[in-house]
C-alpha positions in Angstrom: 0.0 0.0 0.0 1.3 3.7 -0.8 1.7 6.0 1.7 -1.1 8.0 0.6 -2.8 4.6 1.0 -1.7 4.4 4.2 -2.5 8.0 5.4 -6.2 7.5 3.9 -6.8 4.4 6.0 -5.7 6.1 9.3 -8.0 9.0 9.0 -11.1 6.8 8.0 -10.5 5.1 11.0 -10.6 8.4 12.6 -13.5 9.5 11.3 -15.1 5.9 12.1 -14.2 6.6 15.2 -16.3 10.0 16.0 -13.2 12.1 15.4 -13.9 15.5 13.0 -11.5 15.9 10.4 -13.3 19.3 9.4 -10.9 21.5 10.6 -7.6 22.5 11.2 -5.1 21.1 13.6 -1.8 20.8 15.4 -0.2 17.5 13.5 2.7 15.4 15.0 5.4 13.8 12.2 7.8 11.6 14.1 11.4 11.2 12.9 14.3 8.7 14.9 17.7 9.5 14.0 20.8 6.9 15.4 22.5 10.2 17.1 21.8 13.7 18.0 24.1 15.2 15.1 21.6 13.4 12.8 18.4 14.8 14.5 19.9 18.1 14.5 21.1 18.1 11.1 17.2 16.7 9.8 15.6 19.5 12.3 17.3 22.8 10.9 16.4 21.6 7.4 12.7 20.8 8.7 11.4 24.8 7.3 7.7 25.2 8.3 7.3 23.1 11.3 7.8 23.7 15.0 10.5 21.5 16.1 11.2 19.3 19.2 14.7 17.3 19.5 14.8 14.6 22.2 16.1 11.3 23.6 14.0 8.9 22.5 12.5 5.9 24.7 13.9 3.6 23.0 16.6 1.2 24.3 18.3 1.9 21.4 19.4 5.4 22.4 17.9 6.8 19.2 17.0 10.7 19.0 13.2 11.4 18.3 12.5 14.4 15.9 8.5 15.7 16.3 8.1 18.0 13.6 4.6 19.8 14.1 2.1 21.5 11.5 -0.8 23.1 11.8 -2.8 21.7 9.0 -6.4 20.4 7.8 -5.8 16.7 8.1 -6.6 15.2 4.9 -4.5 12.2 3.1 -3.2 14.5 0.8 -1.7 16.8 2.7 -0.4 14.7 5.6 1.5 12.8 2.9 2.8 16.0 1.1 4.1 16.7 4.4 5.8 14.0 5.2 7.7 13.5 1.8 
């Protein structure tokens, strides 16, 4: 399944759910990184968003990027912002 696919399934599920898509929102894109340098260097390029850099929870010791948009949530546009 594409990612637009994908993105489509997730918000009919949503919807199925109750949830109104009608209106615009705070949306979370989550991005691990192997090491801080990584997340940083992905984060200053990240133009548009409001940006968070953190530890993640992961045993791993990966670094979690949230990169946040305020957005209508539709397919389209969640997937335009991810690429």
């Amino acid at each position: 399944m594409s990612l637009l696919g994908e993105n489509s399934t997730i918000l009919m599920q949503f919807v199925a759910k109750g949830k109104d898509l009608s209106y615009v929102r705070l949306i979370d894109f989550s991005h691990l990184f192997p090491d801080f340098a990584s997340a940083n260097r992905f984060a200053a390029e990240a133009e548009g968003f409001k940006i968070a850099v953190g530890q993640s929870h992961s045993p791993k010791g990966t670094w979690d990027v949230t990169a946040s948009k305020v957005m209508l949530p539709s397919a389209g546009a969640i997937t335009e912002s991810e690429a």
